[in-house]
C-alpha positions in Angstrom: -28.9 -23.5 31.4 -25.7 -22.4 32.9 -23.5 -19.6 30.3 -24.5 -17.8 27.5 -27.6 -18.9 25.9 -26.9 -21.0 22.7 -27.7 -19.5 19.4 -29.8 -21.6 17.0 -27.5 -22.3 14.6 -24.8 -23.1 17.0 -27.1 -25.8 18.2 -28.2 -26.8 15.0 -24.3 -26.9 14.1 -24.0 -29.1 17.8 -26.7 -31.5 16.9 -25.7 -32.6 13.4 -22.4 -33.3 14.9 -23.5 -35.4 17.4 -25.6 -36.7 14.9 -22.6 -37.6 12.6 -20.8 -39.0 15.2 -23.6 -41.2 16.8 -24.1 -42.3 13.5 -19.8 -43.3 12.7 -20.2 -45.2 16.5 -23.1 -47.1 15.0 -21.4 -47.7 11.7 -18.2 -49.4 13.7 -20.7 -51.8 15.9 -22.5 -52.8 12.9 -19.2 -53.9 11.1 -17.4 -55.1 14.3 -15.2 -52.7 14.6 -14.9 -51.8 18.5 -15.2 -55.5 19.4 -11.9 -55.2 21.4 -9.3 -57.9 21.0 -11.6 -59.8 18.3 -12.2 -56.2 16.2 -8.2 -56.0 15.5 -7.5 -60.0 15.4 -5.1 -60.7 13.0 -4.9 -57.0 11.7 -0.4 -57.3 12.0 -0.3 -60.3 9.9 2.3 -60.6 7.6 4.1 -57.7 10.0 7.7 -58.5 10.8 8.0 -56.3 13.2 5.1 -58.1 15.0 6.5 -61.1 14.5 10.1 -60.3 16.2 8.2 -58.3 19.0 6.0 -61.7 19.7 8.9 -63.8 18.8 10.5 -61.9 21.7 8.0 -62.0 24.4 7.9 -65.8 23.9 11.5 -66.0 24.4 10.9 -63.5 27.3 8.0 -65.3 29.4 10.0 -69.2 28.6 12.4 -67.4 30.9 10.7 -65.9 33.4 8.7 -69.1 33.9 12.1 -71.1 34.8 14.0 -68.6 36.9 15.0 -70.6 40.0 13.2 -70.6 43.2 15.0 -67.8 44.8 14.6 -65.7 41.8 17.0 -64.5 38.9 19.5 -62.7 41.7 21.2 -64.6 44.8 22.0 -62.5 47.8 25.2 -61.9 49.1 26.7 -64.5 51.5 26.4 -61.9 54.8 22.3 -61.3 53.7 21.4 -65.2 53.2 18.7 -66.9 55.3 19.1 -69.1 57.8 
């Protein structure tokens, strides 16, 4: 072991911790929690903020997905292709 050597109570102190927190990590598996996008699924419901901010991003990506083919800017006259 590399450093100072540990005292036992320090280590006692160290493994209760990690025992608390392995324990929490457990606790949020068992009730779903940490699931990703299906753990916080519907958790801004009833949010208006949310709903502007997706409300938004709709408008946003409708957009986007029709710009014309040569994109949202035309060049100038002298930089056109042939």
């Amino acid at each position: 072991m590399h450093g100072h050597p540990m005292s036992t109570e320090l280590l006692e102190a160290k493994i209760s911790d990690l025992t608390r927190r392995l324990e929490s990590l457990e606790a949020d598996v068992r009730l779903g929690r940490g699931k990703g996008w299906e753990g916080i699924a519907g958790r801004a419901r009833h949010d208006d903020l949310m709903d502007e901010a997706m409300k938004l991003g709709a408008e946003w990506r409708t957009r986007a997905n029709t710009l014309p083919p040569d994109g949202p800017f035309k060049p100038a006259p002298s930089v056109q292709r042939r």
